[in-house]
HTML snippet that shows the backbone in 3Dmol.js (N, CA, C, O; Angstrom):
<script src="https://3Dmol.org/build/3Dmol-min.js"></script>
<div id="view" style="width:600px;height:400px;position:relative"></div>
<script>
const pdb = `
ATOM      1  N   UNK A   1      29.736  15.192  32.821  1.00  0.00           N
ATOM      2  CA  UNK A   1      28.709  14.731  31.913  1.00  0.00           C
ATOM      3  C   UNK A   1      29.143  15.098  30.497  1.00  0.00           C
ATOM      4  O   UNK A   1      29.388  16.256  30.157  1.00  0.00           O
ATOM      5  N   UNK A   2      29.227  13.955  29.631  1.00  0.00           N
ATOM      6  CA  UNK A   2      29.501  14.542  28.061  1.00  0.00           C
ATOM      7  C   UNK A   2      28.127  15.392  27.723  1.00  0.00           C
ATOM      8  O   UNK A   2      26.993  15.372  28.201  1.00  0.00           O
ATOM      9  N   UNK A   3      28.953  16.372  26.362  1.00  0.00           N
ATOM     10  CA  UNK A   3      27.466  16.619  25.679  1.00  0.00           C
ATOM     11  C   UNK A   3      26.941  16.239  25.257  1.00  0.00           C
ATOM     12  O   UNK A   3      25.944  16.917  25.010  1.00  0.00           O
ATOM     13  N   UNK A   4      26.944  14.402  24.532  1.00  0.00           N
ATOM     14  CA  UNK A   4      25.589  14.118  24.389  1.00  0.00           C
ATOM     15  C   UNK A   4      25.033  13.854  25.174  1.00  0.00           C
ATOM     16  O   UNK A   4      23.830  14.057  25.010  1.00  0.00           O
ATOM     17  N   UNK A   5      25.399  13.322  26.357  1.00  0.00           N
ATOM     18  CA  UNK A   5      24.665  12.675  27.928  1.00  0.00           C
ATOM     19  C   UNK A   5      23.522  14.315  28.053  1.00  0.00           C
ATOM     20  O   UNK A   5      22.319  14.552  27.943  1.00  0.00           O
ATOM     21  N   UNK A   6      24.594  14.993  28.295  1.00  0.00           N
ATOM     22  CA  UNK A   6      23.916  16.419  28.884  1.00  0.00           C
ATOM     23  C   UNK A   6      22.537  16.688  27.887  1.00  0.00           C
ATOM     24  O   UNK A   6      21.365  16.808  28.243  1.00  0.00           O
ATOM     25  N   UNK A   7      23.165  16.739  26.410  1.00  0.00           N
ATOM     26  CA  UNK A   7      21.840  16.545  25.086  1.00  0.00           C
ATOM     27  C   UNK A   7      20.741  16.168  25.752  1.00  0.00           C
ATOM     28  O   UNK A   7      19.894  16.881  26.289  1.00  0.00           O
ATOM     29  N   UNK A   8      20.818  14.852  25.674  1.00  0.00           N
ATOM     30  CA  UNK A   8      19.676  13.892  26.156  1.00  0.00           C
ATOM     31  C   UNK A   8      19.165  14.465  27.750  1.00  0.00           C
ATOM     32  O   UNK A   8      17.983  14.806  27.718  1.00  0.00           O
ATOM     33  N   UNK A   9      19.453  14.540  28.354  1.00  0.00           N
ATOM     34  CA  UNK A   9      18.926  14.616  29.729  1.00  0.00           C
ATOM     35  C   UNK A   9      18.276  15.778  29.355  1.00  0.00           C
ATOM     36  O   UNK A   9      17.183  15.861  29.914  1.00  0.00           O
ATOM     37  N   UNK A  10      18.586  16.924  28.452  1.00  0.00           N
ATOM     38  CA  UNK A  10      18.012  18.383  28.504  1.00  0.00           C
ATOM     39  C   UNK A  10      16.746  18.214  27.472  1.00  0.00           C
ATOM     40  O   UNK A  10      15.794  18.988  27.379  1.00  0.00           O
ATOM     41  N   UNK A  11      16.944  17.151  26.805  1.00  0.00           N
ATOM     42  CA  UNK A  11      16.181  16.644  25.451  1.00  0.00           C
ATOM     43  C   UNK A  11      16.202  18.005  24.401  1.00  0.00           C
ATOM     44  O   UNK A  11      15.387  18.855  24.043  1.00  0.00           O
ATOM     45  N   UNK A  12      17.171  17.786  24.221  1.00  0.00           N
ATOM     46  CA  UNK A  12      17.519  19.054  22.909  1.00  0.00           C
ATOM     47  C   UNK A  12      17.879  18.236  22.019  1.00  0.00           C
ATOM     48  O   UNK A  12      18.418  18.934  21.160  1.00  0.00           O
ATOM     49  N   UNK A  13      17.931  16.530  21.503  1.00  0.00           N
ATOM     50  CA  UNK A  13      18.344  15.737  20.975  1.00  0.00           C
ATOM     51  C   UNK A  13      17.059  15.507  20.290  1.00  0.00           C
ATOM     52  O   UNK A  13      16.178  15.306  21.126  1.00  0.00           O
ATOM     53  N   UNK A  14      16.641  15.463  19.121  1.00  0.00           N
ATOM     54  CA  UNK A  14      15.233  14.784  18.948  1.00  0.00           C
ATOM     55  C   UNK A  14      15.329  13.306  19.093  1.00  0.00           C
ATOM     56  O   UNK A  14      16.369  12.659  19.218  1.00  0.00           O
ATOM     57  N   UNK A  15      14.099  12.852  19.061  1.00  0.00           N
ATOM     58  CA  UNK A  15      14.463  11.301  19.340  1.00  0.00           C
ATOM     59  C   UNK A  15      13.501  10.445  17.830  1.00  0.00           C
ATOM     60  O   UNK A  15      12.319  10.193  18.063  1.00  0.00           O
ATOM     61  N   UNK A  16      13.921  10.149  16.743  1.00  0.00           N
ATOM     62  CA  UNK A  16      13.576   9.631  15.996  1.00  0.00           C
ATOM     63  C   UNK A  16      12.616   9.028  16.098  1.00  0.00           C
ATOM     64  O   UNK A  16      12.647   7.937  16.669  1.00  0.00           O
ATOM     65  N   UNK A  17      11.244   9.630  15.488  1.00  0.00           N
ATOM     66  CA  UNK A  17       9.794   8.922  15.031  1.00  0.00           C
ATOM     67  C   UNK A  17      10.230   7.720  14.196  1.00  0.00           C
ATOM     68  O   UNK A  17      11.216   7.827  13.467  1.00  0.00           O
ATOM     69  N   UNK A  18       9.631   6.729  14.260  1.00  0.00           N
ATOM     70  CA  UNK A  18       9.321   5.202  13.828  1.00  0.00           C
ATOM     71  C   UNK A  18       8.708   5.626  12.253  1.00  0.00           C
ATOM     72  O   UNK A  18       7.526   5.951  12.359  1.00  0.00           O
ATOM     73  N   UNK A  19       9.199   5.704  10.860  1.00  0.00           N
ATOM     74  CA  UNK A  19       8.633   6.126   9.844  1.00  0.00           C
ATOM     75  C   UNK A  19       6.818   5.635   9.295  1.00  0.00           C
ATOM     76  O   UNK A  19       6.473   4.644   8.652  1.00  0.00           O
ATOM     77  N   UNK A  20       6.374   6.223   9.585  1.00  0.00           N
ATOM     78  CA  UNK A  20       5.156   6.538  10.027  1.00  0.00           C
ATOM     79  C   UNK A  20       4.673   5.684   8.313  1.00  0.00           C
ATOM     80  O   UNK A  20       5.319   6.088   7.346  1.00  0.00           O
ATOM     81  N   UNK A  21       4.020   5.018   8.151  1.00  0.00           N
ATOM     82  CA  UNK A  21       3.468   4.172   7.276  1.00  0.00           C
ATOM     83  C   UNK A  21       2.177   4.876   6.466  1.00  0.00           C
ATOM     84  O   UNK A  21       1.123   5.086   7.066  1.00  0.00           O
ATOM     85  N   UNK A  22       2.310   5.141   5.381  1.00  0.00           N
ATOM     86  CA  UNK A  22       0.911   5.877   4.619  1.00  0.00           C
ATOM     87  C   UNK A  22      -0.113   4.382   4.315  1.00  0.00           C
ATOM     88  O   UNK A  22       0.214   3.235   4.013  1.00  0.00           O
ATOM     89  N   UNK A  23      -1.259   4.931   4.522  1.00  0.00           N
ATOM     90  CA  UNK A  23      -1.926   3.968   4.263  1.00  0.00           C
ATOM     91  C   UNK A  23      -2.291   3.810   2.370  1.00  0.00           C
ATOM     92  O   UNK A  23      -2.479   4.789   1.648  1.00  0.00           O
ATOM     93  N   UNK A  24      -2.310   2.694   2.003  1.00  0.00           N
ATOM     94  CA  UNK A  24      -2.049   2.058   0.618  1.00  0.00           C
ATOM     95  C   UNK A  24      -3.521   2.486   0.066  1.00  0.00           C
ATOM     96  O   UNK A  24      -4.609   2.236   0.583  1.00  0.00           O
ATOM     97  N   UNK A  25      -3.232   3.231  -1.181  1.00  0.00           N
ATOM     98  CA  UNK A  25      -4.822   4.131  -1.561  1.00  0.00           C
ATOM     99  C   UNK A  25      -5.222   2.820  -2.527  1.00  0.00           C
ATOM    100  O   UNK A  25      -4.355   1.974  -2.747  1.00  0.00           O
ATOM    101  N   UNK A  26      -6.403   2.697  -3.025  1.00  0.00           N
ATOM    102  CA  UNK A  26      -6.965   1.621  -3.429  1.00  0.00           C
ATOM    103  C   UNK A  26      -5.955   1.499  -5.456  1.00  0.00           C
ATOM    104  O   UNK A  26      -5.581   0.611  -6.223  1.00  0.00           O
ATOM    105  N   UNK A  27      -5.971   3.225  -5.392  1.00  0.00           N
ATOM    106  CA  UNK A  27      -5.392   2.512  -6.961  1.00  0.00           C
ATOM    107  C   UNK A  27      -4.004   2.732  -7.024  1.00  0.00           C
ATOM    108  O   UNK A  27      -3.355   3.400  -7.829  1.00  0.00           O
ATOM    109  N   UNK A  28      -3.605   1.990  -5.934  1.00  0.00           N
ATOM    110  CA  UNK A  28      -1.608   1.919  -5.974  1.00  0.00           C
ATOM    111  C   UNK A  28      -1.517   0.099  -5.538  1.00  0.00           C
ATOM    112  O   UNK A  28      -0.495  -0.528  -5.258  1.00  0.00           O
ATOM    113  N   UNK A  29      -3.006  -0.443  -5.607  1.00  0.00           N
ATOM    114  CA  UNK A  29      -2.597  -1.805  -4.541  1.00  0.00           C
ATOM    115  C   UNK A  29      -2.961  -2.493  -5.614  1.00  0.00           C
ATOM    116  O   UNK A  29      -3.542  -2.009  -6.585  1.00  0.00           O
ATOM    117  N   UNK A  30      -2.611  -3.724  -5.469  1.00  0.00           N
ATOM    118  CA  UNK A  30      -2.338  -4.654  -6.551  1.00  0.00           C
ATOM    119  C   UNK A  30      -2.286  -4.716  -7.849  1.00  0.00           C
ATOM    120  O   UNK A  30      -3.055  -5.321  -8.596  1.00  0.00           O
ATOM    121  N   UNK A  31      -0.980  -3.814  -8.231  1.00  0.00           N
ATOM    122  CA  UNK A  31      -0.827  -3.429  -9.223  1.00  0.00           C
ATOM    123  C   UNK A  31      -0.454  -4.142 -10.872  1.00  0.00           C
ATOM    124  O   UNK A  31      -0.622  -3.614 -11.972  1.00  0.00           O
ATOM    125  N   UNK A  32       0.205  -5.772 -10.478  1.00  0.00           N
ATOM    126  CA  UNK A  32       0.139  -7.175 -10.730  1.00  0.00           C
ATOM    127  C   UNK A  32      -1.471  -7.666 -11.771  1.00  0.00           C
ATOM    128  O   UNK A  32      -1.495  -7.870 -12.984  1.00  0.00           O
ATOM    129  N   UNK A  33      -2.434  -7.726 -10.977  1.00  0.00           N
ATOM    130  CA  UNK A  33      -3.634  -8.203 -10.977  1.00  0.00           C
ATOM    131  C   UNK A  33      -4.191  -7.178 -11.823  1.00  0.00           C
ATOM    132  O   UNK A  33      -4.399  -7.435 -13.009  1.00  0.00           O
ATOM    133  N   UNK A  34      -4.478  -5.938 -11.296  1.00  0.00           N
ATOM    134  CA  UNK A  34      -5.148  -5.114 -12.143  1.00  0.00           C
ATOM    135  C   UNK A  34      -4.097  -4.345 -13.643  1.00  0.00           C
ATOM    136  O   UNK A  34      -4.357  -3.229 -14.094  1.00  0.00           O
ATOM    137  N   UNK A  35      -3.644  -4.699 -13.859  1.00  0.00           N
ATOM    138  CA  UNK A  35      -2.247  -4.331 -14.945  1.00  0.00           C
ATOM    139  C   UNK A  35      -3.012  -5.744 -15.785  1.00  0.00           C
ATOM    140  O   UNK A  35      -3.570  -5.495 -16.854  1.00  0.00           O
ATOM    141  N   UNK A  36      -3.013  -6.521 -15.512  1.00  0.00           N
ATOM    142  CA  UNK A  36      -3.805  -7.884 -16.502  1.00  0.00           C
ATOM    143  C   UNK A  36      -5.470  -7.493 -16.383  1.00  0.00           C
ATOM    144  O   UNK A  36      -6.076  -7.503 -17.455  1.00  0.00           O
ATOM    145  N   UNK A  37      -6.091  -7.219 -15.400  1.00  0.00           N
ATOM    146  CA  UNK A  37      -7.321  -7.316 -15.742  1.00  0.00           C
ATOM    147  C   UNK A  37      -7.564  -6.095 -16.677  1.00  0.00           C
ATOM    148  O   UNK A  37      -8.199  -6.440 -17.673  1.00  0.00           O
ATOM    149  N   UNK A  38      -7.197  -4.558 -16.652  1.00  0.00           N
ATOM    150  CA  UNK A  38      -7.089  -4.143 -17.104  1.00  0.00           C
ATOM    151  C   UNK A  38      -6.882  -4.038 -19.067  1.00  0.00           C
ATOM    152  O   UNK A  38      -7.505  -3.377 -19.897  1.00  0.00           O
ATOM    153  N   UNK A  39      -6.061  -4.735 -19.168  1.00  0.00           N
ATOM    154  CA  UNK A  39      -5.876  -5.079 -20.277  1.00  0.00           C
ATOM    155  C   UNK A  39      -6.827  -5.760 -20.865  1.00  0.00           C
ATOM    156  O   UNK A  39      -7.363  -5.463 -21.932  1.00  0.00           O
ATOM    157  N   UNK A  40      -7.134  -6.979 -19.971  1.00  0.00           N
ATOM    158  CA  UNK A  40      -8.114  -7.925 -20.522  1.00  0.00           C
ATOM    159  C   UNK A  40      -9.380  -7.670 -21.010  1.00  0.00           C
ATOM    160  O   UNK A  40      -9.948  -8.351 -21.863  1.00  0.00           O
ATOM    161  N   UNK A  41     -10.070  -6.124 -20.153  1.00  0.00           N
ATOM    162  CA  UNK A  41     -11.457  -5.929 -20.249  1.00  0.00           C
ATOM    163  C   UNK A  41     -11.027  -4.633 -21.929  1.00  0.00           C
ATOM    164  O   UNK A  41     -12.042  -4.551 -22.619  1.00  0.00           O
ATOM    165  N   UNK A  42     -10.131  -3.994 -22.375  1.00  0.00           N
ATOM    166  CA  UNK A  42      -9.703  -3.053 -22.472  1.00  0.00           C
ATOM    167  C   UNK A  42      -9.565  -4.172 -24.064  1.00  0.00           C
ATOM    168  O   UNK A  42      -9.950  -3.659 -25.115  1.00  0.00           O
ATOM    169  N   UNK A  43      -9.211  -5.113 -24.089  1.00  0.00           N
ATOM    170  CA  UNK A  43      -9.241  -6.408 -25.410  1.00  0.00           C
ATOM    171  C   UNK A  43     -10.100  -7.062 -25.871  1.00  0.00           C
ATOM    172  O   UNK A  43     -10.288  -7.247 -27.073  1.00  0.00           O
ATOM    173  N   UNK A  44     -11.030  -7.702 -24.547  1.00  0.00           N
ATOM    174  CA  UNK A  44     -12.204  -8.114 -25.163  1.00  0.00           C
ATOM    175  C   UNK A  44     -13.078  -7.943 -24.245  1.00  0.00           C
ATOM    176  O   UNK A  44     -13.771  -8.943 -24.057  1.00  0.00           O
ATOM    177  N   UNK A  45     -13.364  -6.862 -23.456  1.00  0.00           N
ATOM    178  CA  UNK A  45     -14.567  -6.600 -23.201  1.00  0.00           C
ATOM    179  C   UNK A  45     -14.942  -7.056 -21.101  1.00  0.00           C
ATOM    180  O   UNK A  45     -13.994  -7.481 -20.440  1.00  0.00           O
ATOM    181  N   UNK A  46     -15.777  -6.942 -20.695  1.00  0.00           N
ATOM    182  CA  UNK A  46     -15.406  -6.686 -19.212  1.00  0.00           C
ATOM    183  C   UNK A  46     -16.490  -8.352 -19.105  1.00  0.00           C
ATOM    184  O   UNK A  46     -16.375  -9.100 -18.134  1.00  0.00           O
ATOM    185  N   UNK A  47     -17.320  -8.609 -20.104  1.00  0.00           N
ATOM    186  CA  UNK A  47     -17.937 -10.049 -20.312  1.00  0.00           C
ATOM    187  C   UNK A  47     -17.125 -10.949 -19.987  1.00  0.00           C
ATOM    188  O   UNK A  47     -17.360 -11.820 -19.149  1.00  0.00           O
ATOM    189  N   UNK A  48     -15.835 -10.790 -20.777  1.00  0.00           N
ATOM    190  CA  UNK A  48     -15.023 -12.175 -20.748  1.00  0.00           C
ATOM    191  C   UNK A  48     -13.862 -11.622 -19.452  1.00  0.00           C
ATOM    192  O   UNK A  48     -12.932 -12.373 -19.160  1.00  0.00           O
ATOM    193  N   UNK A  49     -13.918 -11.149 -19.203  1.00  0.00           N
ATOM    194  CA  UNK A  49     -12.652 -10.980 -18.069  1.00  0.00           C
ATOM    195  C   UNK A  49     -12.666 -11.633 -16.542  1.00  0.00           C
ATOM    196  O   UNK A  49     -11.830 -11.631 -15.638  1.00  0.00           O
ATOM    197  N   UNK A  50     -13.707 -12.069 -16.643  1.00  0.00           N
ATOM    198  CA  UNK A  50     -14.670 -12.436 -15.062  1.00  0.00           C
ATOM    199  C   UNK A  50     -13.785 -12.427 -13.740  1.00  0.00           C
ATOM    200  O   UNK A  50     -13.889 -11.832 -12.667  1.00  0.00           O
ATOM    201  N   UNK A  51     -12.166 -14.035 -14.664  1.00  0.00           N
ATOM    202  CA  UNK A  51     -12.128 -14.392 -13.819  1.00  0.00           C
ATOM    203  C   UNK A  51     -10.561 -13.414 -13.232  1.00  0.00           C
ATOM    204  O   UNK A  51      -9.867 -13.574 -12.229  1.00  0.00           O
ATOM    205  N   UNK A  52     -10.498 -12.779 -13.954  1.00  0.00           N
ATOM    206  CA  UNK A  52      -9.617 -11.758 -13.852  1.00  0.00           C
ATOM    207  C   UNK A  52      -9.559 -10.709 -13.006  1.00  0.00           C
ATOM    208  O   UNK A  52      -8.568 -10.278 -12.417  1.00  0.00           O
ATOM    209  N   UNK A  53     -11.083 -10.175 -12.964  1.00  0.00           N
ATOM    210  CA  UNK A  53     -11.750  -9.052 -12.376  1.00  0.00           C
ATOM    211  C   UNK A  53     -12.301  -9.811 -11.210  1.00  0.00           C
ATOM    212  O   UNK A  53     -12.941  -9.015 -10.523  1.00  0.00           O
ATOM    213  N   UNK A  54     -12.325 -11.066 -10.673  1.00  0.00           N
ATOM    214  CA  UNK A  54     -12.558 -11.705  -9.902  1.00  0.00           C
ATOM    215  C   UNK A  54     -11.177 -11.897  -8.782  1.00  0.00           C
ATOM    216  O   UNK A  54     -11.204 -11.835  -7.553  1.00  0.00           O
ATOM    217  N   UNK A  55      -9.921 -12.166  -9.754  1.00  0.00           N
ATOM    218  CA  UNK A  55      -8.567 -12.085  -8.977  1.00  0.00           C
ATOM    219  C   UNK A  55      -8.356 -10.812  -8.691  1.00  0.00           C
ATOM    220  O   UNK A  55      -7.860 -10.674  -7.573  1.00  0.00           O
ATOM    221  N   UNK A  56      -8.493 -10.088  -9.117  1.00  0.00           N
ATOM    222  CA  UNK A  56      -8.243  -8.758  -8.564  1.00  0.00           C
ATOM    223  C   UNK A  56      -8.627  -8.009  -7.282  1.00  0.00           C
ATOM    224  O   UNK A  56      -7.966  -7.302  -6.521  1.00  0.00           O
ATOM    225  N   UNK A  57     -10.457  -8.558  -7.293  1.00  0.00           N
ATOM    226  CA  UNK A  57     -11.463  -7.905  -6.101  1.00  0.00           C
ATOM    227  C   UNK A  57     -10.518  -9.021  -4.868  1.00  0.00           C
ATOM    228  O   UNK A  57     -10.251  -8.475  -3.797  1.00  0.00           O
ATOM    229  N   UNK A  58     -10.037 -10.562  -5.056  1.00  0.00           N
ATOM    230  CA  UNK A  58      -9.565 -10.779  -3.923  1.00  0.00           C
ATOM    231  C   UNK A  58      -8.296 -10.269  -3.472  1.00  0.00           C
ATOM    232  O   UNK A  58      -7.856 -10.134  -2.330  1.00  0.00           O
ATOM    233  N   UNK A  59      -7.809 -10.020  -4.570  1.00  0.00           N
ATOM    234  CA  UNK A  59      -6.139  -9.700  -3.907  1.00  0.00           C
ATOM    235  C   UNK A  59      -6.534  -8.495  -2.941  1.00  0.00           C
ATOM    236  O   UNK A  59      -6.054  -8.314  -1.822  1.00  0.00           O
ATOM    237  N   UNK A  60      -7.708  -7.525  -3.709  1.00  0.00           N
ATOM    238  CA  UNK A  60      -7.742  -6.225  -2.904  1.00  0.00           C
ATOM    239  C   UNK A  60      -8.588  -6.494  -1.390  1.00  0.00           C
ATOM    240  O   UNK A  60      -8.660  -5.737  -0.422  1.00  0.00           O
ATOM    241  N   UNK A  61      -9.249  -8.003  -1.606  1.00  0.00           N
ATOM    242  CA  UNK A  61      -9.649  -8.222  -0.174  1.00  0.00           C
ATOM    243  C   UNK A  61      -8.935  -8.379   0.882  1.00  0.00           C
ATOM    244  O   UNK A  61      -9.195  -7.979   2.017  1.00  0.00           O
ATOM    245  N   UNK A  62      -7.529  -9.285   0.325  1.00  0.00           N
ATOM    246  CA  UNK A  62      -6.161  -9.443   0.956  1.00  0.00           C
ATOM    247  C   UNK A  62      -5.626  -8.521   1.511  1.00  0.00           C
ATOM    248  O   UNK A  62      -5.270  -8.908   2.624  1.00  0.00           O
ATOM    249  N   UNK A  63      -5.348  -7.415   1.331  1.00  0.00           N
ATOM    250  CA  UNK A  63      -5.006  -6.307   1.708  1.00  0.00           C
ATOM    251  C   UNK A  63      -6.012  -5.414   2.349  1.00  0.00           C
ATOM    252  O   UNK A  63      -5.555  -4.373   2.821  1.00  0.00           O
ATOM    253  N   UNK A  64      -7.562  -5.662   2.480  1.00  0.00           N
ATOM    254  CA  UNK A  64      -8.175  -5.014   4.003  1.00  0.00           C
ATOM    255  C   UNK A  64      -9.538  -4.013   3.040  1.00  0.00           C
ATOM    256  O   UNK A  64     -10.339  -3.265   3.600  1.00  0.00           O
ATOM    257  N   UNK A  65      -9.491  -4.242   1.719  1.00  0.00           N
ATOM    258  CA  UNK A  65     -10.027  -3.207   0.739  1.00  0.00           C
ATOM    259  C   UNK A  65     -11.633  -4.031   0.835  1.00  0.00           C
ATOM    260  O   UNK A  65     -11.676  -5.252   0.679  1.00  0.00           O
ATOM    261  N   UNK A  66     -12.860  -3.256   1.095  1.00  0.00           N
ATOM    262  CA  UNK A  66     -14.331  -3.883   1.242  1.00  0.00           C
ATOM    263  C   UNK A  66     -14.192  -3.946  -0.350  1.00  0.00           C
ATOM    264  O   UNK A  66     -13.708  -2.953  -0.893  1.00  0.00           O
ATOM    265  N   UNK A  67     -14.596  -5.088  -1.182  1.00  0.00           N
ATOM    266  CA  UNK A  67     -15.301  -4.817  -2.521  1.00  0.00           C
ATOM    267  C   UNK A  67     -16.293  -5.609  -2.374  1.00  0.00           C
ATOM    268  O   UNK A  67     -17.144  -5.703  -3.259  1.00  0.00           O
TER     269      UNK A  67
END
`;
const viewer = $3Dmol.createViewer("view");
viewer.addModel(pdb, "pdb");
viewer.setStyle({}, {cartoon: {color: "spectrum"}});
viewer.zoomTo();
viewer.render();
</script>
């Protein structure tokens, strides 16, 4: 039996976890959308931004976020 055969059968080998996925916190996700709406309400005001602040709440619906 080689030693890695022997490794494995004794499981002294670890066996590589699948990189485990962090879940996406609300202010790292659509960073695109809110980088413009941002600006927009921040220029003239959160009145005129509607449809901005409107693209934004969907993108974050896209991605699983309740708004």
């Amino acid at each position: 039996m080689s030693d890695l055969t022997a490794a494995i059968s004794l499981g002294t080998v670890p066996v590589e976890k699948a990189e485990e996925k962090k879940p996406l916190k609300p202010c790292c996700a659509c960073p695109e959308t809110k980088k413009v709406r941002d600006a927009c309400i921040i220029e003239k005001g959160e009145e005129n931004c509607k449809d901005l602040i409107e693209a934004h709440k969907e993108c974050m619906r896209a991605l699983g976020f309740k708004i």
